[in-house]
C-alpha positions in Angstrom: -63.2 85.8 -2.0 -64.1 88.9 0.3 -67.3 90.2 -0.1 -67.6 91.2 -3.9 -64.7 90.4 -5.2 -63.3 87.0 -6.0 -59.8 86.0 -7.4 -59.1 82.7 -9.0 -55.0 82.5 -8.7 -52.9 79.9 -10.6 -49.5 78.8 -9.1 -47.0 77.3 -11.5 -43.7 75.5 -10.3 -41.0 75.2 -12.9 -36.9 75.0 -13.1 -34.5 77.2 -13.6 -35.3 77.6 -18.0 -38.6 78.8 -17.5 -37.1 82.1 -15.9 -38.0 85.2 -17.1 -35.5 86.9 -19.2 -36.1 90.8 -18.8 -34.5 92.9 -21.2 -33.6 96.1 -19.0 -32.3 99.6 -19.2 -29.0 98.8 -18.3 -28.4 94.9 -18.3 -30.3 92.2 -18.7 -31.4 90.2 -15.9 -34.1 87.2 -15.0 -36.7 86.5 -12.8 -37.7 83.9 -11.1 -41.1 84.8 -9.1 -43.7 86.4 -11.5 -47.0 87.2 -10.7 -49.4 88.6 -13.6 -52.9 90.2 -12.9 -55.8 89.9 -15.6 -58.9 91.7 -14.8 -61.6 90.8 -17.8 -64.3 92.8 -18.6 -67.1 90.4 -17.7 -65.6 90.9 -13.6 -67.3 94.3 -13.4 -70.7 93.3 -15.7 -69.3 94.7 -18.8 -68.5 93.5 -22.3 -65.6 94.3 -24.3 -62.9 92.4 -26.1 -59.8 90.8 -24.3 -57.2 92.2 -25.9 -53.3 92.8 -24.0 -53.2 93.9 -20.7 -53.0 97.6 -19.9 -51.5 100.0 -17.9 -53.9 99.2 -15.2 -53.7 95.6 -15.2 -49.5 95.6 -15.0 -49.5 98.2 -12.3 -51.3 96.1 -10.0 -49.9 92.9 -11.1 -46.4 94.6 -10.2 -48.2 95.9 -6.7 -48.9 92.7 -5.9 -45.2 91.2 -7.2 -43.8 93.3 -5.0 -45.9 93.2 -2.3 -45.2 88.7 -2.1 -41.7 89.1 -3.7 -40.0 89.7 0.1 -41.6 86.6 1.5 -40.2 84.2 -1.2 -37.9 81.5 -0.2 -34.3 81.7 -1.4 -33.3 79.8 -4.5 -31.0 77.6 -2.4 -34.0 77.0 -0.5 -36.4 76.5 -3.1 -34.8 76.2 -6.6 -38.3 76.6 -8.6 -39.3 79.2 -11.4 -42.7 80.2 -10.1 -45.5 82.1 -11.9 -48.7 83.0 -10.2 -51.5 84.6 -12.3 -54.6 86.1 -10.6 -57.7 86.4 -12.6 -60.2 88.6 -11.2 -63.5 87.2 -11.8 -65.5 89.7 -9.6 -64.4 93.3 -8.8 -66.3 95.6 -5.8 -63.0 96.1 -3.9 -59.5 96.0 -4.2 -58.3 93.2 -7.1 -54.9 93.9 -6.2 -54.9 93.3 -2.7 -57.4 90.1 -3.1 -54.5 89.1 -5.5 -51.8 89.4 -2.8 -54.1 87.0 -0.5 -54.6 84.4 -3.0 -51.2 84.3 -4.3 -50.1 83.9 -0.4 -52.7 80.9 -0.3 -52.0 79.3 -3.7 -47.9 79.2 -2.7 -48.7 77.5 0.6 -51.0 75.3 -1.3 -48.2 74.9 -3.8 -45.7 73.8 -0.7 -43.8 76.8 -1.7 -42.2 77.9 2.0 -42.8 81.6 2.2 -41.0 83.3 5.3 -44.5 84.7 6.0 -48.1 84.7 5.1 -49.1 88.4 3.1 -52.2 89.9 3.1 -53.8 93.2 2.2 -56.4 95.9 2.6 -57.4 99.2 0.7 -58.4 102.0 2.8 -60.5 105.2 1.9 -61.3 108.7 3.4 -64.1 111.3 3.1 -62.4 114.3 4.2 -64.7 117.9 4.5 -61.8 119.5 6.6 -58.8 119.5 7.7 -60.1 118.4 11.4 -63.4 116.6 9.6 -62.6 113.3 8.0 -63.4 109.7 8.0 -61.2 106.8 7.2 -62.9 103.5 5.4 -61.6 100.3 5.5 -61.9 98.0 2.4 -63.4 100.3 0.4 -65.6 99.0 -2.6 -66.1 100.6 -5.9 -68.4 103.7 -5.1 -66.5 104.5 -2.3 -63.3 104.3 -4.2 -65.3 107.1 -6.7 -66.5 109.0 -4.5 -64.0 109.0 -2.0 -61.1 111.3 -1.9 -58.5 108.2 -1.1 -57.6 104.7 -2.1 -54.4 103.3 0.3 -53.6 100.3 -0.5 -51.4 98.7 2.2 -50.1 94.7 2.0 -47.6 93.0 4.4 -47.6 90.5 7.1 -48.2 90.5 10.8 -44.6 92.1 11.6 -44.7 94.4 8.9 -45.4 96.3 5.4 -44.2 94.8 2.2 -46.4 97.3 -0.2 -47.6 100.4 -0.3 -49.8 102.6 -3.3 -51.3 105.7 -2.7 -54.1 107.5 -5.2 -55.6 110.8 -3.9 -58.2 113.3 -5.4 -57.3 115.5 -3.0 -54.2 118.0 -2.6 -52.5 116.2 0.0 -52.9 114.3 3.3 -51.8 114.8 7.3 -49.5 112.9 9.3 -52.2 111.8 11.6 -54.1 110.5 8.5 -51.0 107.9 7.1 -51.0 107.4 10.4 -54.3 106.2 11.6 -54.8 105.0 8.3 -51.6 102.5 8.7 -52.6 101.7 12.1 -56.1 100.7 10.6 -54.5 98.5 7.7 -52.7 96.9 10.2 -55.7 95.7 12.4 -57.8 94.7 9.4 -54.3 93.2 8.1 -53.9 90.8 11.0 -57.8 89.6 10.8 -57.8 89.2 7.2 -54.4 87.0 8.0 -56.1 85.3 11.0 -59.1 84.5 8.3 -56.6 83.3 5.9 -54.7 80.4 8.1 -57.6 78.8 9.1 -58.4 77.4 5.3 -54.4 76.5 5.2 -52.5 77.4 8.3 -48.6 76.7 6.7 -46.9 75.8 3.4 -47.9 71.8 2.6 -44.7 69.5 3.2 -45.0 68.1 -0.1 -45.2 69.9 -3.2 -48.1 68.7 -6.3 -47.5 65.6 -7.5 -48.4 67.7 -11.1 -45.1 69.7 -10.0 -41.4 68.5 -11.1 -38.8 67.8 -9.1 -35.3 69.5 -8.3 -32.6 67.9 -6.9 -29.3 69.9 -6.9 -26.0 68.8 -6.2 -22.3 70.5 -6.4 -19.4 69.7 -8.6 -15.7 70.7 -9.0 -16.2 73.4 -11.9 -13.1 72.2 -13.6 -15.4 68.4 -14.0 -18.4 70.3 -15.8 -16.5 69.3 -19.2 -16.4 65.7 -17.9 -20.6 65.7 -17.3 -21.2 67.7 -20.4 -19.3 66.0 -22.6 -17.8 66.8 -26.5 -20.7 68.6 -27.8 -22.4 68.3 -24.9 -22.6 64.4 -25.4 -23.0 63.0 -22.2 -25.1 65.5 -20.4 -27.7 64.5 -23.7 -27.6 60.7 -23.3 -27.7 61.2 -19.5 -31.1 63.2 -19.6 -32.9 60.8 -22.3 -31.9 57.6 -19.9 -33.1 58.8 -17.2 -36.4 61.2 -18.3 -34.7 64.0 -16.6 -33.8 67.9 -17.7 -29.9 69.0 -16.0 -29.2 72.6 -16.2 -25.2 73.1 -15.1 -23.9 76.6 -14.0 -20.3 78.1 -14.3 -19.6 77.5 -10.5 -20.6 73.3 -10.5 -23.9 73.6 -9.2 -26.2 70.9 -11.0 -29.8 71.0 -11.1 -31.7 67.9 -12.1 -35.6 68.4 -12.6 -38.0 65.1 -13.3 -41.7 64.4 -12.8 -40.1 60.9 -11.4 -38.7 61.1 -8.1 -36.5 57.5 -8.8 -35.2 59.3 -12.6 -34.1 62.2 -10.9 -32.0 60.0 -8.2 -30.7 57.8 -10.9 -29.4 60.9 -12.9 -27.7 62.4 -9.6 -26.2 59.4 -8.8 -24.3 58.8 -12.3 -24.2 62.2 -12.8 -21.8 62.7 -9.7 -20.0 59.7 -10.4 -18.9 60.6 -13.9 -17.7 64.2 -12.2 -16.5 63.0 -9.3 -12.3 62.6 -8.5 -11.0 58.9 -7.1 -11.8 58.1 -3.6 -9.9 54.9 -1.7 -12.0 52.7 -0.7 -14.8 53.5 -2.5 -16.6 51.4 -4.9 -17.1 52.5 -8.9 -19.0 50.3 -11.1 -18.1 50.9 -14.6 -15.8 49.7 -18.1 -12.2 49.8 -18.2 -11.0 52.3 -20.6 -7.1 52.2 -19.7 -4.9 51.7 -16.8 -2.0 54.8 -16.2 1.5 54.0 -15.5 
């Protein structure tokens, strides 16, 4: 919450299925860091019905995607789907850019390891003249109508990761984008500064209401020997052990469980049954036949 406005943001960890599948102009592709912005009537004192979000609400939802979306930890790194939503539930300010502080919040509450805490600002400008203007920093709602600027800057302490620009006017100097970056920047870094002292870095351990992802590598010509005829094996291996395994072309196995010792278990075997004779290792198992 800063001043007047207030966003409640939702972080949701899950594996590689929840992905979003995006149908797109050339290919299709998937995402895995979503963030969606809802901003209900009742936030401003109004009433209307909730329908489908509009052009408004997805524009800032994608501001604020992009504006997290470079601090996200590589999937190598952090092998989760993740899905934050922000729901505005009081508006005098920017939404969008209380959106990109509490999403940088809920992921370090989350024990997501972000490169970098985000945070961001909306500046305004009263301009008479060309050498007679004012710049305003987190502008709220009547200066955003009567002002003749709303520059929304987000990034973190060594940099900008988002940038939207609305003018009423004809057009703006270089010494305004200017001062006006060099005034984002400042309120930036004290908003930021504000920020780590309720959570100063990502937790160590992720919620216990989260699942769990191990991932492992295997020889790609063994997938058919974890999957099984019909997919056999990989079936009876997931029911044992309470466990979901995902398997890509190139052997990498990702094992996700709400039970830490379930997870192991399926790892274990699951390496094991894909896994080439070693000397002097032991294998536990039945006999099936002995080669010449």
């Amino acid at each position: 919450q800063r001043g007047e406005t207030q966003a409640l943001v939702t972080v949701t960890l899950g594996t590689g299925r929840d992905e979003q599948r995006v149908d797109g102009l050339f290919e299709e592709y998937s995402k895995r860091f979503m963030l969606d912005y809802n901003f209900p009537s009742y936030s401003v004192g109004e009433v209307r019905p909730i329908r489908g979000p509009g052009r408004r609400e997805i524009g800032h939802g994608a501001l604020a995607e992009r504006s997290v979306n470079p601090v996200m930890p590589p999937a190598d790194q952090f092998p989760y789907t993740v899905r934050v939503i922000s729901d505005i539930l009081e508006s005098n300010g920017s939404s969008s850019m209380a959106s990109v502080c509490g999403a940088t919040l809920g992921l370090m509450a989350a024990g997501g390891p972000i490169s970098n805490p985000v945070a961001g600002i909306s500046n305004g400008l009263v301009k008479e003249a060309n050498d007679r203007w004012t710049l305003l920093t987190d502008i709220i709602g009547d200066e955003d109508h009567f002002g003749d600027m709303d520059f929304k800057v987000a990034g973190t302490q060594n940099g900008i990761t988002g940038i939207q620009l609305d003018l009423k006017i004809k057009g703006i100097s270089d010494q305004i984008i200017r001062e006006t970056l060099k005034q984002a920047r400042d309120a930036r870094i004290e908003i930021l500064r504000k920020m780590l002292t309720a959570i100063p870095r990502p937790r160590k351990e992720i919620s216990p209401y989260a699942p769990r992802l191990f991932r492992t590598k295997i020889d790609p010509e063994k997938i058919g020997l974890l999957i099984g005829p019909g997919g056999k094996h990989i079936r009876a291996l997931q029911e044992e052990t309470s466990t979901v395994i995902e398997v890509d072309d190139s052997g990498v196995v990702t094992i996700a469980s709400f039970d830490a010792a379930g997870a192991q278990e399926a790892l274990d075997r699951g390496e094991a049954m894909a896994a080439s004779g070693q000397g002097g290792k032991i294998y536990r198992g039945r006999v099936a036949g002995v080669g010449a």
